[in-house]
FISE-460025 format. One record per residue: residue in three letters; x, y, z of N, C-alpha, C, CB in turn. Coordinates in pm, whole numbers, plus 32768, in hexadecimal, padded with zeros to 4 digits. Glycine has a CB too. Example, Ala and Ser with C-alpha at 12.3 -4.5 7.8 and 13.67 -1.06 7.14 Angstrom:
% residues 2
ALA85277DC7830C84CE7E3E830C85287EB6830C846B7E418389;SER85057F1F82C485577F9682CA850A8003831385807FC4823C;
% end
This chain:
% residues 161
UNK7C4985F67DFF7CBD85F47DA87D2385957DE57CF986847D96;UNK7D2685247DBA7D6A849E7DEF7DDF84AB7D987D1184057DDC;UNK7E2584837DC67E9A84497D8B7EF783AA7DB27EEF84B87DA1;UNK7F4E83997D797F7783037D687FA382EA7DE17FE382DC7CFB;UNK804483447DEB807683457E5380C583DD7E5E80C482C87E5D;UNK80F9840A7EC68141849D7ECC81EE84747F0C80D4851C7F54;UNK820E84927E8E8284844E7EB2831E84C77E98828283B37E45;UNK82CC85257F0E8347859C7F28835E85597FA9831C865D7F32;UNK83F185387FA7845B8505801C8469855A806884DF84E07FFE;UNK8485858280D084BF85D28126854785C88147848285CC8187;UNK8591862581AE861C85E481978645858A82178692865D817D;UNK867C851E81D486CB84B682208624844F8215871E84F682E7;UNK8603846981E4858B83CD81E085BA835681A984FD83DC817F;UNK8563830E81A38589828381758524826180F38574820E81FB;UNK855D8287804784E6824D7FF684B081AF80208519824B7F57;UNK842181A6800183E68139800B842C80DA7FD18375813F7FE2;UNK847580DB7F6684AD80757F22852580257F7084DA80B07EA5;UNK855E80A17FC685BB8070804085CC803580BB85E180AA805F;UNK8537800D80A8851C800C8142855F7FA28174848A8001816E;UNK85A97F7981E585AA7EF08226855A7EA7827985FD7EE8825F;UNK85477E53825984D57DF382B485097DA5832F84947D798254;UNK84D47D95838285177D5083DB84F27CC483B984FA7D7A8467;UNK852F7C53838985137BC5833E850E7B5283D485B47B9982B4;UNK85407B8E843B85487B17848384F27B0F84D985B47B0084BA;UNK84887B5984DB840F7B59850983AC7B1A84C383F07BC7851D;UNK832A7ACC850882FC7A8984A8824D7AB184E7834379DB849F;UNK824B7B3D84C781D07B87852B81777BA9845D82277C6685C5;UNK80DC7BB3849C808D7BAA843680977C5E83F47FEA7B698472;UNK808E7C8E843480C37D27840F81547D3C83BA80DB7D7884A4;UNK819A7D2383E082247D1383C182007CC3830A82857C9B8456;UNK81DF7C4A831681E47C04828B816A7C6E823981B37B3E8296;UNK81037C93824980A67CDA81FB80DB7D5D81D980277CE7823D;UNK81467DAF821681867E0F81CE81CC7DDC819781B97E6B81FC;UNK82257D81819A82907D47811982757D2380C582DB7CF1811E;UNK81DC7CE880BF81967CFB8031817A7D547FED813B7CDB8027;UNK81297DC48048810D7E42802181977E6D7FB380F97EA380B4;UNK82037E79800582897E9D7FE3828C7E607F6182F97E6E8046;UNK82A57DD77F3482A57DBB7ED4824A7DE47E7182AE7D637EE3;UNK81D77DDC7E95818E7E3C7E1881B37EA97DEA811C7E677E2C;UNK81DD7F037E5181EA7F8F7E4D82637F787DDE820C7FE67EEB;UNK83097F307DF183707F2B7D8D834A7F177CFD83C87EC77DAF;UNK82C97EA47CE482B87E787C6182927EA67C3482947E2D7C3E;UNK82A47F087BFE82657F6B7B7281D67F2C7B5B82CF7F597AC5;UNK81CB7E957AC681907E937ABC810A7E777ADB81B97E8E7A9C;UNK812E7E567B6580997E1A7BA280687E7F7BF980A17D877C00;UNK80C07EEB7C2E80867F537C6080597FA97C1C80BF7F847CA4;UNK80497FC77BAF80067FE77B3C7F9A7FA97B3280457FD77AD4;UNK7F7C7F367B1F7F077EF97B217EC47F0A7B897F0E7E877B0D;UNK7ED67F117C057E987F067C647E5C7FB17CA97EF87EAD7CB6;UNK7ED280177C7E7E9780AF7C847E0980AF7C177F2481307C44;UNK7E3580687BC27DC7807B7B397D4580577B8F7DE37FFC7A98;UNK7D427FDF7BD17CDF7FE17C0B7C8B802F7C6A7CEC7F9E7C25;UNK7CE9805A7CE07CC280987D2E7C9581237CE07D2080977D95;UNK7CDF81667C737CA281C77C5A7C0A81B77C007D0782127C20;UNK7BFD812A7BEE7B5C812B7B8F7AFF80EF7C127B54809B7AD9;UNK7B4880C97C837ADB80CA7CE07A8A81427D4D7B0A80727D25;UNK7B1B81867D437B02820D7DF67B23827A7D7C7BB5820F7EC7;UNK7B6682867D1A7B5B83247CD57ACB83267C6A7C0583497C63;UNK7AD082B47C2C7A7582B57BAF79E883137BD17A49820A7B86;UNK79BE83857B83795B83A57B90797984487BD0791383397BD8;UNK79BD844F7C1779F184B67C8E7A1A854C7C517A8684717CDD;UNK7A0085B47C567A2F86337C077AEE86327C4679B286E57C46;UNK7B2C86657C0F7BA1866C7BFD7BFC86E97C4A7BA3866B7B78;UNK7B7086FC7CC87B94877F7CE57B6987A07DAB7B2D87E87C63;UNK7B8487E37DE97B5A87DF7E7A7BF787BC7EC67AD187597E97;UNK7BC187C77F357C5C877B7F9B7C8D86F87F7A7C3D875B8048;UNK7D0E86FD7FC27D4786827F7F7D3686107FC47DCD868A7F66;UNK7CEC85AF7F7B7CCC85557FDB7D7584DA7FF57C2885027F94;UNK7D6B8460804A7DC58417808A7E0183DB7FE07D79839E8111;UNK7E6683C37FE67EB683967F507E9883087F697F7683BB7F37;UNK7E6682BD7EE07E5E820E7EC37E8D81CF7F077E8F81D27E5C;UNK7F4B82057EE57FA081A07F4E7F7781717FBC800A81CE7F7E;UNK7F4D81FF80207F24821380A87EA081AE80AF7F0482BB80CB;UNK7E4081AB80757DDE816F809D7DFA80BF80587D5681CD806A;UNK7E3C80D87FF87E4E80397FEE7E997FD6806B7EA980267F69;UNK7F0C803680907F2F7FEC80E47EED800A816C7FAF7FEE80E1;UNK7E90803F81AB7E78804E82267DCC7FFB82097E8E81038261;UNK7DA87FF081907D3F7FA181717D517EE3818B7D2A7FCF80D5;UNK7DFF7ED8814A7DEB7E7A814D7E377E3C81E07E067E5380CF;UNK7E4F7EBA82417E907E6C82D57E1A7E5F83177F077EC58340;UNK7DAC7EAF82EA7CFE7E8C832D7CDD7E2483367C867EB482EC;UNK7CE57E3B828E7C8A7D7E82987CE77CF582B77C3D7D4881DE;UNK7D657D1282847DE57CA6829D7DF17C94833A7E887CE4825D;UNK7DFE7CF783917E187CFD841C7D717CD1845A7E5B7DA9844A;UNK7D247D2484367C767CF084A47C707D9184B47C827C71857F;UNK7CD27DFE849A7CCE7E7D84EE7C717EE684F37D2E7EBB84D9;UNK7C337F0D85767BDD7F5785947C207FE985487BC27F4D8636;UNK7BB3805E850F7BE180BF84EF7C3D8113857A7B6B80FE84AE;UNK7C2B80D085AE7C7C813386417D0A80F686217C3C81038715;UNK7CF08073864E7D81801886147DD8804285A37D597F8B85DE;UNK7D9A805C85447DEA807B84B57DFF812084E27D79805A8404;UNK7DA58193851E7DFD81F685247E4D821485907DC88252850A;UNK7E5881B585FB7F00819A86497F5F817B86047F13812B86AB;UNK7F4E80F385C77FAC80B7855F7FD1812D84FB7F618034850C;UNK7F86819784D27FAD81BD84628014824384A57F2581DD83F7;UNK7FF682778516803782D7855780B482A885A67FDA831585A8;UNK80C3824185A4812D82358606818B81A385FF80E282438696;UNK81718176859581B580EB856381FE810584ED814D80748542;UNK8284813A85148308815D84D7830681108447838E812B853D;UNK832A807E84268331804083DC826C80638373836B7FB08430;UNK8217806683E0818E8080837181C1810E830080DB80BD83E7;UNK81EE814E836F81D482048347824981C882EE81F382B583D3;UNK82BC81C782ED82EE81CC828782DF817A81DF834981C182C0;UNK8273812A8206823480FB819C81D88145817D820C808C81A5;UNK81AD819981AF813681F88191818E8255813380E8824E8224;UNK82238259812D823B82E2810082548366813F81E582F780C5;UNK8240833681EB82638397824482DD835F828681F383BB82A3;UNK833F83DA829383B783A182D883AA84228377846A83AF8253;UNK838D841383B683A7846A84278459846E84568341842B84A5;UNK84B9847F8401851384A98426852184F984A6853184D483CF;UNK85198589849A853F85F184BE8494861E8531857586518423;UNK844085C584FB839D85FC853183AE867B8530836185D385CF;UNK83C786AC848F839C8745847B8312874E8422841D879C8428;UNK82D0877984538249877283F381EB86E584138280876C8340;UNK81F786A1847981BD861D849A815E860C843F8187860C8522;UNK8137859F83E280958556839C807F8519840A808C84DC8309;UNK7FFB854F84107FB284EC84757F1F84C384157F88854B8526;UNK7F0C844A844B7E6E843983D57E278434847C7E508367833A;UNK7D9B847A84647D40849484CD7CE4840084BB7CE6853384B6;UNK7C8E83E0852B7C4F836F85007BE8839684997C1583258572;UNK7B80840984A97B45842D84157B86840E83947B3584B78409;UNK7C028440838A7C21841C82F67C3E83A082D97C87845E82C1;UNK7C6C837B83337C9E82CB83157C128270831C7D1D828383AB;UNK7BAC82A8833E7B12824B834E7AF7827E82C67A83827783DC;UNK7ADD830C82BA7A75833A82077AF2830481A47A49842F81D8;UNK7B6082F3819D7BD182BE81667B93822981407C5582C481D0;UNK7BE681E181A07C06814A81CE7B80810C81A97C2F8132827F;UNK7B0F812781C67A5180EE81C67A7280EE813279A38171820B;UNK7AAC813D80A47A998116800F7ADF80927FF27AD581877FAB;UNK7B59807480747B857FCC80297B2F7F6E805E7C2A7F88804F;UNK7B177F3780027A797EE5801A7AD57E38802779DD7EFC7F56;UNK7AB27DBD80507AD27D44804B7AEB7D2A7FD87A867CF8807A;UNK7A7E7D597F807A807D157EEC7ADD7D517EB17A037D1D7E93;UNK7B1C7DE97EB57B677E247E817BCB7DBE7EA57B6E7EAA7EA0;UNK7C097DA27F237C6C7D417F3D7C6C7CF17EE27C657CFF7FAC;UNK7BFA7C957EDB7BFD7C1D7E8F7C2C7C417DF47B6A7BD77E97;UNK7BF27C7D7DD67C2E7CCA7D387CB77CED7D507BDA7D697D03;UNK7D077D167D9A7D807D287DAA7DD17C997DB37D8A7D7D7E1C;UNK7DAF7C627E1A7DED7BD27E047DCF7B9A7DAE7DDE7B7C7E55;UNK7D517B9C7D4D7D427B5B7CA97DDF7B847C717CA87BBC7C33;UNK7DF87BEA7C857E467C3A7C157EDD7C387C367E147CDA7C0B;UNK7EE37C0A7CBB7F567BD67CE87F8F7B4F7CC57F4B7BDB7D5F;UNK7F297AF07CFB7F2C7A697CBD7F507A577C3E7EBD7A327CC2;UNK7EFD7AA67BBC7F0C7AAA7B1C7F757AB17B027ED77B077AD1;UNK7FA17B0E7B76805D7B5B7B2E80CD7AD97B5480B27C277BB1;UNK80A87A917BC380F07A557BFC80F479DF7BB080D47A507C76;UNK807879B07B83807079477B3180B979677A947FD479257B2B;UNK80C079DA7A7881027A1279EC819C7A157A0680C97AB779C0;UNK81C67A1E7A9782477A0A7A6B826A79727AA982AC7A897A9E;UNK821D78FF7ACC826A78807B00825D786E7A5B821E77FC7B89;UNK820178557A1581F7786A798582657859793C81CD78E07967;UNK82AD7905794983177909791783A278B6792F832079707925;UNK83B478BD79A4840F784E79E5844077D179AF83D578257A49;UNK83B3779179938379771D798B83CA772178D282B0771B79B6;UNK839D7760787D83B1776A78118461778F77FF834777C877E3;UNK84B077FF7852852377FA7837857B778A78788549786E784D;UNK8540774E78E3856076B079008568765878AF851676767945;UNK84E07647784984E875D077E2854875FC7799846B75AB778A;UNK856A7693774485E076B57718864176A0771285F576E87724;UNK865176A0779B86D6769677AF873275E877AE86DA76E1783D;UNK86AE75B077E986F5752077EA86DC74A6776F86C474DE7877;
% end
């Protein structure tokens, strides 16, 4: 029983939508969540892109049992795998203890009452469904959108002048 994302705040967290980035760093981790980030704000392409993940890792699946890791979670720890080189050990350090990750995950350890921790089991039977190609289908769908709005640009430019 997957879901998109679980998006009960705790108190004093930081919504994802808030997050600050540190910009004056120019580290490969750092820029691949600010993408992430941006997907996550745009409605419509994160829509498109849950759509996927759910006809790739839910399609088929009964609707019922424990709850497995939420989309969000595996999209983005799928795509610091393959974006970074990261060993499943790598991604569940990173995912336990890299402030700026976790809070893109949707975890804010404020207060570390109730700590999430992802074990390396779940983050391997997890993380092993984002496949390369899934990537590649994601960046198809990134690119499309991106190309749909220079598009637009382009057209309220001639408009305008």
């Amino acid at each position: 029983m997957r879901k998109r994302f679980e998006a009960n705040l705790t108190l004093g967290a930081t919504p994802i939508s808030e997050i600050k980035f540190p910009i004056k760093y120019r580290d490969k981790l750092t820029a691949i969540l600010l993408a992430l980030h941006s997907i996550y704000i745009n409605t419509e392409l994160s829509e498109k892109i849950f759509l996927l993940l759910e006809n790739k890792i839910i399609s088929g699946k009964k609707n019922t049992g424990r709850l497995g890791m939420d989309l969000w979670n595996i999209l983005v720890l799928g795509v610091i795998r393959v974006g970074m080189s990261y060993t499943y050990d790598e991604i569940c350090y990173a995912s336990n203890y890299d402030t700026l990750l976790r809070q893109l995950l949707g975890i804010n350890d404020v207060f570390y009452v109730n700590r999430k921790e992802f074990s390396y089991r779940m983050i391997h039977e997890n993380i092993s469904k984002f496949t390369p190609e899934m990537l590649d289908e994601i960046n198809a769908l990134i690119a499309d959108y991106g190309s749909k709005i220079i598009k637009k640009r382009r057209r309220t430019a001639r408009n305008k002048g």
